[in-house]
KEDO-105833 format. One record per residue (C-alpha): residue number from 1; residue in one letter; x, y, z. Coordinates in steps of 0.5 Angstrom, whole numbers. Example, Ala and Ser with C-alpha at 12.3 -4.5 7.8 and 13.67 -1.06 7.14 Angstrom:
<atoms>
> 1/A/25/-9/16;
> 2/S/27/-2/14;
</atoms>
This chain:
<atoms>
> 1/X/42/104/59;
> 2/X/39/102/53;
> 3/X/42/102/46;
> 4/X/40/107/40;
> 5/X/34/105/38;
> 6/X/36/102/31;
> 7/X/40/97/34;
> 8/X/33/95/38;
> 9/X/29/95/31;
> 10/X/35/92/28;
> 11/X/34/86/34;
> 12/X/27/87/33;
> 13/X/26/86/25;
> 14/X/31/80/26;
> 15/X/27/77/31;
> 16/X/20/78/26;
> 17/X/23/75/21;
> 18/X/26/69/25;
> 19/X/20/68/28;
> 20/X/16/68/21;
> 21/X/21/64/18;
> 22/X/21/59/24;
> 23/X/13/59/24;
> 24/X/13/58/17;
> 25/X/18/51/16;
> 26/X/14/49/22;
> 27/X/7/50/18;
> 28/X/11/46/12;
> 29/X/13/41/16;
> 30/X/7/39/19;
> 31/X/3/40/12;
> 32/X/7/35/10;
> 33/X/8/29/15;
> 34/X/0/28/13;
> 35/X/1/28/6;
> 36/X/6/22/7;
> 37/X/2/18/12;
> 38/X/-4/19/7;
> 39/X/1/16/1;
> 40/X/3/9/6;
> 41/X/-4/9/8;
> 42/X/-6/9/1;
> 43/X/0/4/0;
> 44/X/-3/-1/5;
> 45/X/-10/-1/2;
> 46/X/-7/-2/-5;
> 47/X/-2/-8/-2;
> 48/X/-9/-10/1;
> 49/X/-14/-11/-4;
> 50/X/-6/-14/-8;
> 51/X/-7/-19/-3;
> 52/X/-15/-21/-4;
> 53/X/-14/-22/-11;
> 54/X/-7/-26/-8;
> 55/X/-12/-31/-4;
> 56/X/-16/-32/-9;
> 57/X/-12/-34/-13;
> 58/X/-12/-41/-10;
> 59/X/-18/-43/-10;
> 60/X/-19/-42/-18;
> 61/X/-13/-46/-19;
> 62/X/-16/-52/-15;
> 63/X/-23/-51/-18;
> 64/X/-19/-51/-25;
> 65/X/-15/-56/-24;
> 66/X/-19/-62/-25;
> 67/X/-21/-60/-32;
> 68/X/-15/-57/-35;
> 69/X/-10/-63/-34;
> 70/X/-7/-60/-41;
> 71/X/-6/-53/-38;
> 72/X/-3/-54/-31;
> 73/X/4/-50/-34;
> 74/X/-1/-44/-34;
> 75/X/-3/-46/-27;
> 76/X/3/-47/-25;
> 77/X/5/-40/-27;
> 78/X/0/-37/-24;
> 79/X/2/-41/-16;
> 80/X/9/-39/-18;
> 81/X/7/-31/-19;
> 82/X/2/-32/-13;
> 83/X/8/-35/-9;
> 84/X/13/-29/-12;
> 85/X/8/-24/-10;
> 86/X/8/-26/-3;
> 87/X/15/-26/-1;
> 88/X/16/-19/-4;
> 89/X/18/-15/1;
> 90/X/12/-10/2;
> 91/X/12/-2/0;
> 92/X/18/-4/-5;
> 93/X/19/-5/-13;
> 94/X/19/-12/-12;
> 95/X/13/-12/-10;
> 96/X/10/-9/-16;
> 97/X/14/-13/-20;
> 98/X/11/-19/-17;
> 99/X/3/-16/-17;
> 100/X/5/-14/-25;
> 101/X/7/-23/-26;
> 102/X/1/-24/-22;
> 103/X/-4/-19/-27;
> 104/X/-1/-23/-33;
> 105/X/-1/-30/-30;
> 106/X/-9/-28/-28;
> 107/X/-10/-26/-35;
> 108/X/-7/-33/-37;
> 109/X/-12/-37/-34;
> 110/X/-18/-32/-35;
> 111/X/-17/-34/-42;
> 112/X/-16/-41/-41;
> 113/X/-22/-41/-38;
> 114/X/-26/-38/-43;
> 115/X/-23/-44/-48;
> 116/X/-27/-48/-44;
> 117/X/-35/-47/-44;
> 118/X/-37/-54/-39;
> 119/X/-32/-50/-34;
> 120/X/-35/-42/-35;
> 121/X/-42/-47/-33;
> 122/X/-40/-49/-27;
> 123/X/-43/-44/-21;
> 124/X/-35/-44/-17;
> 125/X/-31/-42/-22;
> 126/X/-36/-37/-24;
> 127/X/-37/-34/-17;
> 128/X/-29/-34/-17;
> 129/X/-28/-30/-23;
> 130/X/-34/-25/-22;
> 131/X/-30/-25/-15;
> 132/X/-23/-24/-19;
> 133/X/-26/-18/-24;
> 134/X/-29/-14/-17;
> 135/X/-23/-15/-14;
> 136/X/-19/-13/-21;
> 137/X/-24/-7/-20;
> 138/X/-22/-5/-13;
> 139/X/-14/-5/-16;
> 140/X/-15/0/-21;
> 141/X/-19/4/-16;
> 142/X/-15/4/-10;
> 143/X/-9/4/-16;
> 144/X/-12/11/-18;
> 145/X/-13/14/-11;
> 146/X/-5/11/-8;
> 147/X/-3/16/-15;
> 148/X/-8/21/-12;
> 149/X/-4/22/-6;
> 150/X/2/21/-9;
> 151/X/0/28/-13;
> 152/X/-1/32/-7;
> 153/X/4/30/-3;
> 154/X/10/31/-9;
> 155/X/7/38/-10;
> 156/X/7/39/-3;
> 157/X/15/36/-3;
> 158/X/17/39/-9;
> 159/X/14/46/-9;
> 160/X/19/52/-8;
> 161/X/20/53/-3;
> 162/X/17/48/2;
> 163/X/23/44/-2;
> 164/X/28/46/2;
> 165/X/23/44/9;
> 166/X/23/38/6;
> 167/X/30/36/4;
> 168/X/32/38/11;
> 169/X/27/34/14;
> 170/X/29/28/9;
> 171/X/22/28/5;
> 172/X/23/26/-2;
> 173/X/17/25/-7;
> 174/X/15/18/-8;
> 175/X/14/14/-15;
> 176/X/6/14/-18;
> 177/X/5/7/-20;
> 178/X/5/6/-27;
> 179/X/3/0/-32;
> 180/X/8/-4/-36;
> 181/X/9/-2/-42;
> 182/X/7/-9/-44;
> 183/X/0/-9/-40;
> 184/X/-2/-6/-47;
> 185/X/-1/-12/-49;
> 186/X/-6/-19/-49;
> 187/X/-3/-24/-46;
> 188/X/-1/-31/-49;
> 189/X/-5/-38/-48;
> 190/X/-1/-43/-50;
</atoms>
């Protein structure tokens, strides 16, 4: 024998709504495991174009090396934030730290190499530095897009009422990367 038909709407409703609901969270969810995998894919790219400039880096240090006997210490700052870079843990703030050395470190030896015309002139050192200014553009790009991805994604993380999917699930909105307060700042040459 069946129930009063408003017991049997009652179940029904509460199984609409529980279905909707359930559809729903799964709908966010799958929203927002792409928009995560897109932030560390653009992380990775980011860390990759880091790690083109950290490459680099050798070469015009030996390149300049041989004419700048007096300015070693700013070579030598530049292969310690090289080797800072290196040892950082991916994905981490120490990483950016150590990207951030390297920037100033790079601009150092930039501006020494300026100081010194006979070693512009020189076909290996221009090559390297052009290389270097390509790859500092690279940077900023792929800096801009990694900022891009983290937008969606911390929109779709922080919006109400996705928010409650995405704590339950242990999702959190993740940093933009910011520039240092001193990148404004032109580095010093001794």
């Amino acid at each position: 024998m069946a129930g009063p038909p408003s017991r049997s709407l009652t179940v029904l409703a509460v199984a609409v709504i529980v279905a909707v609901v359930g559809g729903w969270s799964v709908a966010s969810y799958n929203r927002i495991v792409p928009a995560q995998q897109a932030v560390d894919a653009q992380w990775a790219q980011v860390e990759s174009v880091y790690q083109r400039r950290a490459d680099l880096v050798p070469n015009l240090v030996s390149v300049t090396q041989a004419y700048l006997v007096q300015e070693r210490e700013v070579l030598q700052s530049v292969l310690r934030a090289r080797e800072s870079y290196a040892q950082a843990s991916p994905r981490s703030p120490d990483r950016v730290e150590a990207a951030d050395r390297l920037d100033q470190a790079i601009g150092r030896v930039l501006a020494v190499i300026e100081r010194y015309p006979e070693l512009r002139s020189r076909d290996v050192v221009l090559q390297l530095m052009d290389e270097l200014a390509g790859t500092e553009n690279r940077i900023a790009v792929e800096r801009r897009r990694y900022n891009e991805r983290v937008r969606q994604y911390n929109g779709l993380v922080l919006g109400f009422p996705r928010t409650l999917i995405a704590r339950a699930a242990g999702f959190g909105p993740r940093p933009y990367f910011r520039a240092d307060l001193d990148a404004a700042t032109a580095p010093k040459v001794p």
